[in-house]
N, CA, C and O atoms as a GROMACS GRO file, in nm:
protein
  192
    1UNK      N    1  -1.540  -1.665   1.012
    1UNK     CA    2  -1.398  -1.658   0.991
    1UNK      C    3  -1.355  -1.511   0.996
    1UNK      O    4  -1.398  -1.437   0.907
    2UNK      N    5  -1.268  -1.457   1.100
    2UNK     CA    6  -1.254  -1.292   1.115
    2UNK      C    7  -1.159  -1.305   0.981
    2UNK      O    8  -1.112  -1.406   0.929
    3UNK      N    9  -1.148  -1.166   0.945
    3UNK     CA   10  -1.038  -1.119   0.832
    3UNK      C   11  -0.978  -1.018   0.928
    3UNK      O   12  -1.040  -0.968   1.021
    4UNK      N   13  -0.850  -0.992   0.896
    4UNK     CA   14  -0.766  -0.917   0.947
    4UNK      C   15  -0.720  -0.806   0.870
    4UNK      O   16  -0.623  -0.814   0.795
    5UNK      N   17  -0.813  -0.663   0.892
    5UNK     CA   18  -0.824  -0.583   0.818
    5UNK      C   19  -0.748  -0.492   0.845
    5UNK      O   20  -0.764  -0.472   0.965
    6UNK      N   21  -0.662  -0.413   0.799
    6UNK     CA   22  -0.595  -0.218   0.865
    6UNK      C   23  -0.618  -0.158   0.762
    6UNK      O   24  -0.668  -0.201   0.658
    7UNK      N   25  -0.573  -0.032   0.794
    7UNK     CA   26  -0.608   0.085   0.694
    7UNK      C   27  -0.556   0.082   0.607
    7UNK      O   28  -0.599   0.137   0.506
    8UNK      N   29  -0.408  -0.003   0.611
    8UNK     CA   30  -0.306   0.059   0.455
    8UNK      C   31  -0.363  -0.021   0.376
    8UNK      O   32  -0.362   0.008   0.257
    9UNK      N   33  -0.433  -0.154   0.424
    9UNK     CA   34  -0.526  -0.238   0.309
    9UNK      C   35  -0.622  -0.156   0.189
    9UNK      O   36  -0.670  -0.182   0.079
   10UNK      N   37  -0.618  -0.074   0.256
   10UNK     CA   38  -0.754  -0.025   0.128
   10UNK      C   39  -0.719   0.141   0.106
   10UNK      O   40  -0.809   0.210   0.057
   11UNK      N   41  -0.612   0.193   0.136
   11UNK     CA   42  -0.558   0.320   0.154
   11UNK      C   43  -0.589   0.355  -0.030
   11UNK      O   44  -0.674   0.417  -0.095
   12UNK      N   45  -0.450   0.262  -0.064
   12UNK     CA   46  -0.454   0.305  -0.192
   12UNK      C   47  -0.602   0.279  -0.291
   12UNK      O   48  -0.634   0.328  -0.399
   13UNK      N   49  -0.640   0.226  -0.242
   13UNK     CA   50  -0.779   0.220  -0.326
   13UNK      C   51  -0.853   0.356  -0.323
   13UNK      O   52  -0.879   0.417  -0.427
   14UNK      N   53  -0.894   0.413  -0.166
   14UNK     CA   54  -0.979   0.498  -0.210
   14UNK      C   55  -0.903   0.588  -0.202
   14UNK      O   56  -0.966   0.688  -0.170
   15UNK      N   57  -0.763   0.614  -0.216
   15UNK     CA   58  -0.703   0.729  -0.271
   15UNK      C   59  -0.715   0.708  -0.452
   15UNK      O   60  -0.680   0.806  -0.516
   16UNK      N   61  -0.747   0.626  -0.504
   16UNK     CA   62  -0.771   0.608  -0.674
   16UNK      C   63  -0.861   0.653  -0.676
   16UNK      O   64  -0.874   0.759  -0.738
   17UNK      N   65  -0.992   0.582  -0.594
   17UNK     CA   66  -1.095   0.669  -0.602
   17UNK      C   67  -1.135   0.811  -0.613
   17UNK      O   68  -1.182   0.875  -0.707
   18UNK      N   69  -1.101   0.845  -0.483
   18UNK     CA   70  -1.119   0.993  -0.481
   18UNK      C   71  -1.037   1.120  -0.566
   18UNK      O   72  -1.085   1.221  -0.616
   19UNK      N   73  -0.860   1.059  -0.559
   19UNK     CA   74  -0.784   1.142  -0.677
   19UNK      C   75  -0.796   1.061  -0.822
   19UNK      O   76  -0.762   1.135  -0.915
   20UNK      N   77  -0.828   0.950  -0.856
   20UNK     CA   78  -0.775   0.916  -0.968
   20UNK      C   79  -0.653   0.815  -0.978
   20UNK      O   80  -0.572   0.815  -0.886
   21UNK      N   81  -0.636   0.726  -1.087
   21UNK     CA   82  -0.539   0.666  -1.076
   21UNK      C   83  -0.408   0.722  -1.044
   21UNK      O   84  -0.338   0.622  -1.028
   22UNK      N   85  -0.344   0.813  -1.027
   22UNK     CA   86  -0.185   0.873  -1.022
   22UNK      C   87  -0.177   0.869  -0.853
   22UNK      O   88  -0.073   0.851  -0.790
   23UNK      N   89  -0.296   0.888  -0.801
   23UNK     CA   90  -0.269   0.894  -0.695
   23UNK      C   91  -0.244   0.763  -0.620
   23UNK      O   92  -0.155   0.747  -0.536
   24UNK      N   93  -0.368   0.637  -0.674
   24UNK     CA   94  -0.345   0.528  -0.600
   24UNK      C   95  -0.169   0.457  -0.640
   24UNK      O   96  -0.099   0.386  -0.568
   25UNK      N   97  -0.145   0.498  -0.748
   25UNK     CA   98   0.002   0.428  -0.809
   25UNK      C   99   0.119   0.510  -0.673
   25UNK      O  100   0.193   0.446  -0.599
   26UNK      N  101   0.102   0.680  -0.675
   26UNK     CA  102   0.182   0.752  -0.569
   26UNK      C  103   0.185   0.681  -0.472
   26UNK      O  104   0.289   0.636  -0.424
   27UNK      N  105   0.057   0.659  -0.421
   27UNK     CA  106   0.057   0.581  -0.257
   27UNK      C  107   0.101   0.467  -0.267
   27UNK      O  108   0.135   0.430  -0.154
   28UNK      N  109   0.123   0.380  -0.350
   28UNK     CA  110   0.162   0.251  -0.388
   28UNK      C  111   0.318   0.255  -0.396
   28UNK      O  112   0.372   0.174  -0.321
   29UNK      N  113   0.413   0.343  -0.479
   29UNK     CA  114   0.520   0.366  -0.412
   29UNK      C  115   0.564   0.404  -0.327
   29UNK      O  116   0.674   0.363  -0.290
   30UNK      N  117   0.479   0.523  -0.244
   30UNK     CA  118   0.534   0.585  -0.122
   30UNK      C  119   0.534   0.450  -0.020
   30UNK      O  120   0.618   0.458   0.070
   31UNK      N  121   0.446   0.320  -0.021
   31UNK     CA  122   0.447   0.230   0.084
   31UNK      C  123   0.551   0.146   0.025
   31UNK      O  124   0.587   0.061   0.106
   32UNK      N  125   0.605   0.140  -0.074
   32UNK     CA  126   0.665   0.023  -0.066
   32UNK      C  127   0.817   0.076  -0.038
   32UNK      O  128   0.898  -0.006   0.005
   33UNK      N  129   0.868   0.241  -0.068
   33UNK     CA  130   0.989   0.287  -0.030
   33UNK      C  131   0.963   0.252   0.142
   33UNK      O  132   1.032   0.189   0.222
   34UNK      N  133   0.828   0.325   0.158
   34UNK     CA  134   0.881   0.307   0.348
   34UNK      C  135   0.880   0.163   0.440
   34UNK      O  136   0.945   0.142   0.542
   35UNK      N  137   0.785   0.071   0.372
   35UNK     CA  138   0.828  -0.057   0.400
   35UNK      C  139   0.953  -0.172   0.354
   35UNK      O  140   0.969  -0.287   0.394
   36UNK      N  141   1.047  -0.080   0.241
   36UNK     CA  142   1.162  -0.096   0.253
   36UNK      C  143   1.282  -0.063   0.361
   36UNK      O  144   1.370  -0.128   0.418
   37UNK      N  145   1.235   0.082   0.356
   37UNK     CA  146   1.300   0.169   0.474
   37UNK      C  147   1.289   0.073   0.579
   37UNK      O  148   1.397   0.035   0.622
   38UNK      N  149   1.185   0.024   0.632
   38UNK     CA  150   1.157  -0.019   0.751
   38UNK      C  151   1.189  -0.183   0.791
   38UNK      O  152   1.165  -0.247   0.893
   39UNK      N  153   1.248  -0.216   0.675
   39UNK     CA  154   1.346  -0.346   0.728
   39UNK      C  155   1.250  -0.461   0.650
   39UNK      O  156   1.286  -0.576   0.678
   40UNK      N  157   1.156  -0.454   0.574
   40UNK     CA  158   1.136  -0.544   0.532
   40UNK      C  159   1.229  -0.591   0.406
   40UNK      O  160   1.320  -0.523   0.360
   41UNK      N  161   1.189  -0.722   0.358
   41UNK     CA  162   1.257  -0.737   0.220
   41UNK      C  163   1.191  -0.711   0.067
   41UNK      O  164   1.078  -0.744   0.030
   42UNK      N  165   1.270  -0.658   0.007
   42UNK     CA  166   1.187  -0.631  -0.139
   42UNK      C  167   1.061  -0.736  -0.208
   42UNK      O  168   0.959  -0.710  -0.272
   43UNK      N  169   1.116  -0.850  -0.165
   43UNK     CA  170   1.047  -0.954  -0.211
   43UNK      C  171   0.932  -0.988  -0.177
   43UNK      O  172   0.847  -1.038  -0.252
   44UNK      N  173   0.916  -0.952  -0.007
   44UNK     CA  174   0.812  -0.970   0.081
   44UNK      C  175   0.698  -0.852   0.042
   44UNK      O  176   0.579  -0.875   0.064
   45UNK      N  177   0.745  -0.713  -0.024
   45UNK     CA  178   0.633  -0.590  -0.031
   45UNK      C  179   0.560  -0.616  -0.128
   45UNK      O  180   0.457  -0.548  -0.136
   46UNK      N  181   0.587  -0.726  -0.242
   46UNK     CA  182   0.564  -0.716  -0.345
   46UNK      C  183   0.427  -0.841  -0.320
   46UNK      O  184   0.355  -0.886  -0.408
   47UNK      N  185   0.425  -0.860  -0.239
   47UNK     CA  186   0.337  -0.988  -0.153
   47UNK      C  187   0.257  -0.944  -0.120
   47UNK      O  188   0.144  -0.961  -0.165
   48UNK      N  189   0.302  -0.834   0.018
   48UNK     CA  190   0.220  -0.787   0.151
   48UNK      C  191   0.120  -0.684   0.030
   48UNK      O  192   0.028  -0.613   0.071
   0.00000   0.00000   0.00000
């Protein structure tokens, strides 16, 4: 069964990793302002 993997999947993880929690939470808002920006719906980021 393939999984359908990209990078932003696991971005914020090993940005926790490597900086620490503040960082994976940073990257965690910075995607969800720009996948707002980018026409999705609020409801849907909180999913994806």
């Amino acid at each position: 069964m393939p999984v359908n993997l990209h990078p932003g999947l696991v971005s914020g993880v090993v940005m926790g990793l490597l900086f620490g929690p503040f960082a994976c939470l940073g990257y965690d808002a910075f995607s969800l302002i720009f996948n707002i920006r980018g026409g999705m719906l609020p409801e849907m980021c909180w999913i994806v």
